[in-house]
Residue, then its C-alpha position, 0 to 999 in steps of 0.5 A: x508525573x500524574x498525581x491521581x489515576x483511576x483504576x477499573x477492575x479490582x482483579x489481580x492485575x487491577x489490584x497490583x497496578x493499584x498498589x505500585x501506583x499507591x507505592x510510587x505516591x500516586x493518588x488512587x481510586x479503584x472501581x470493581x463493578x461486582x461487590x467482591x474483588x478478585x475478578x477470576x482469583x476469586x475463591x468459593x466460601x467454606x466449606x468448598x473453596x473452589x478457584x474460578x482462576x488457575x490455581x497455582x503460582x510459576x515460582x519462576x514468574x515474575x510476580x513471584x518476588x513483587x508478591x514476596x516481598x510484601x508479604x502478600x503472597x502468604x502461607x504456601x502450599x508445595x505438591x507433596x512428593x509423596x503425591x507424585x506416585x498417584x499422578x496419571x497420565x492417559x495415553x493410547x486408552x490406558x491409565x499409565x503412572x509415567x509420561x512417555x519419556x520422549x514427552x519429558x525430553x521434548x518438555x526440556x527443551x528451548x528451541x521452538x520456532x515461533x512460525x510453526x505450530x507446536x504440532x508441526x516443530x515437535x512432531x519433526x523432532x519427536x515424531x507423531x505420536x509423541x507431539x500430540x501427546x505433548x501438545x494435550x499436556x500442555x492444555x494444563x498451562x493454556x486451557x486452550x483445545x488445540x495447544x498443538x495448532x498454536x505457535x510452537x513457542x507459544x506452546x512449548x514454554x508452557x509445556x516447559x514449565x507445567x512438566x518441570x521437576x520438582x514442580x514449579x507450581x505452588x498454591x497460595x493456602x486457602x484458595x487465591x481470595x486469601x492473596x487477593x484479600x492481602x492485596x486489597x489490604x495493602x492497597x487500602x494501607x496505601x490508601x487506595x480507594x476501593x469502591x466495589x458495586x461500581x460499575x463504569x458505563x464509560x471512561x472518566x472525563x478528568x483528565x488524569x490516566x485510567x487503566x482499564x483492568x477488565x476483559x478485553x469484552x468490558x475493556x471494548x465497550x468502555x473504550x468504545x473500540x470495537x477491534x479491541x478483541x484476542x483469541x480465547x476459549x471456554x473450559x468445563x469446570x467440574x468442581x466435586x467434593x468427594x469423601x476421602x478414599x485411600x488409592x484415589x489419584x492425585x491428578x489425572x491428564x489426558x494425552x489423548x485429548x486435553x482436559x486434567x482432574x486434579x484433587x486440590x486438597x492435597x496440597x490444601x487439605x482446609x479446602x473442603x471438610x473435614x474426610x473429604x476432598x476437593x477434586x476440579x476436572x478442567x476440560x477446554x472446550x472445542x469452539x463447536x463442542x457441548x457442555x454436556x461433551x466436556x462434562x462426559x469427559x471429566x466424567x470419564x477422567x474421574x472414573x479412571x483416577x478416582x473409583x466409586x467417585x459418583x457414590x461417594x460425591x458430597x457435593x458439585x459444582x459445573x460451569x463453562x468458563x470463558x476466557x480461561x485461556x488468557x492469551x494465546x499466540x497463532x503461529x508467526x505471532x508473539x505477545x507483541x502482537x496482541x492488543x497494545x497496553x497503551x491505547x493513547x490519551x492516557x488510557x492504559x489496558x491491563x489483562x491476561x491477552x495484552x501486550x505483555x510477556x508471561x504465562x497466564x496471570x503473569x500477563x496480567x501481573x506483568x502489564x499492570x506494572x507497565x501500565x503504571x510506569x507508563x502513566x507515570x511518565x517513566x518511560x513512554x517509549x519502553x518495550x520488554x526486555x525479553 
């Protein structure tokens, strides 16, 4: 067994393989090439705590426990139920209060293929109409421009579990930095060596197992495997703080696209000041398409859910992200086939577009434990259960 291993990235996935490393005894030292941890977990300060990651835990996921049972996971804020009447859904040009119920019935159910795209399987089940607006919704838990050209299953168990009632998503309070802060704590109390402002420009020559927990981007040149590469996309986040307005909407999704306006301080009201609130319009962005496109349709979802918001806008922030739809499976694929976790000669890679069964930091969560396992020696022939 390893007694010492080196972790890069001091994002979620680098931070749980420090920590179950550091449980198993192992000798630990983590790099983060920036000053702060978090990676895309990071939160804003006050008084607008935006996330540059996604927002919410999947209670069904399997970080869920590991974070619960170290305490790590923290105060955790539900959608209330009585946000479920503002909810919005833009379908056919018009604002309705309810999805189509042909959408929700295809939402539950499991039989996708995982050869077709999503459009193709669910408009033979469900017809034209309702599969494109189904395939848009799903855009909430792939950020990705074309959930309906990936592969059915990819697709559906997204789609799946974004539309499960009573919502499984919950939101870690005061933005995923209070998790992170919590998970770099334990690892220190493990005794992790956390070194922040160190970035590697190559592998460590010691010989004992690194894991790579960065980008695939990072993740290339440090490996010096210029295949090393997984399909992903941009997303124009619009963060506003807005003064509080009775009637505005809780969340805003377009059917006839892809793209969501949510307003965060309804779960976490410490998000912003005091009478305002934190609204984030995520909008994917076509490999071909504008920020100013994206940024004309968050507008436009706004102007629906939330009227006079422009005279009433405190505060913004814009961005294109990159990268935000994590993994993503084309038709006749599955996560098996994305770039392998490990990569020979002690090397292990860690991230959300690996070789690891889950939805979006799932992936991360679920390869980082795997990577530790194999460095360890515990099961080098091991494939997921599921």
């Amino acid at each position: 067994m390893a007694r010492r291993i080196t972790i890069i990235g001091g994002g979620f996935g680098g931070l749980t393989a420090a920590i179950s490393a550091a449980e198993a005894g192992v000798e630990v030292t983590l790099h983060e090439a920036h000053r702060t941890l978090g990676g895309r977990a990071r939160t804003a300060p006050a008084p607008y705590r935006t996330n540059e990651g996604p927002h919410a835990f999947y209670r069904r996921g399997p970080h869920w426990a590991w974070l619960r049972q170290r305490g790590l996971a923290g105060p955790l804020a539900r959608v209330p139920l009585t946000a479920l009447p503002r909810m919005r859904y833009l379908l056919d040009g018009r604002l309705r209060a309810v999805p189509p119920l042909a959408v929700s019935r295809l939402a539950a159910r499991r039989d996708a293929p995982v050869g077709r795209t999503f459009l193709g399987w669910a408009t033979e089940v469900a017809g034209e109409r309702t599969a494109r607006a189904a395939a848009n919704f799903a855009a909430v838990a792939t950020f990705h421009h074309a959930p309906g050209l990936l592969s059915a299953a990819f697709t559906q168990e997204r789609l799946h579990r974004a539309a499960s009632l009573p919502p499984e998503a919950v939101y870690p309070v005061g933005g995923w930095q209070a998790v992170i802060d919590r998970m770099a704590a334990r690892a220190r109390e493990l005794g992790v060596r956390i070194e922040t402002g160190s970035r590697l420009e190559a592998l460590p020559t010691t010989g004992d197992p690194v894991i790579v927990a960065t980008s695939l981007e990072s993740a290339r040149r440090l490996l010096g495997d210029p295949g090393l590469h997984g399909e992903s996309g941009r997303t124009l986040l619009l963060d506003v703080a807005l003064r509080s307005r009775r009637g505005d909407a809780f969340f805003v999704s377009d059917l006839d696209g892809t793209g969501w306006v949510e307003r965060f301080t309804t779960q976490d009201a410490g998000l912003a000041a005091a009478g305002e609130q934190l609204v984030q319009a995520q909008l994917p962005l076509a490999p071909d398409e504008s920020r100013e496109s994206g940024l004309a349709r968050a507008e436009h979802l706004l102007d629906l859910g939330f009227k006079g918001w422009s005279d009433r806008e405190q505060w913004r922030r814009t961005a294109v992200a990159t990268g935000r739809t994590g993994a993503v499976d084309r038709p006749g694929t599955t996560w098996r086939d994305r770039p392998a976790i490990d990569r020979g000669n002690g090397v292990h890679l860690v991230g959300d577009q690996v070789a690891a069964p889950g939805v979006l930091s799932e992936v991360s969560f679920t390869s980082a434990l795997e990577a530790v396992s194999l460095a360890l020696g515990h099961h080098p022939t091991r494939q997921f259960a599921h």
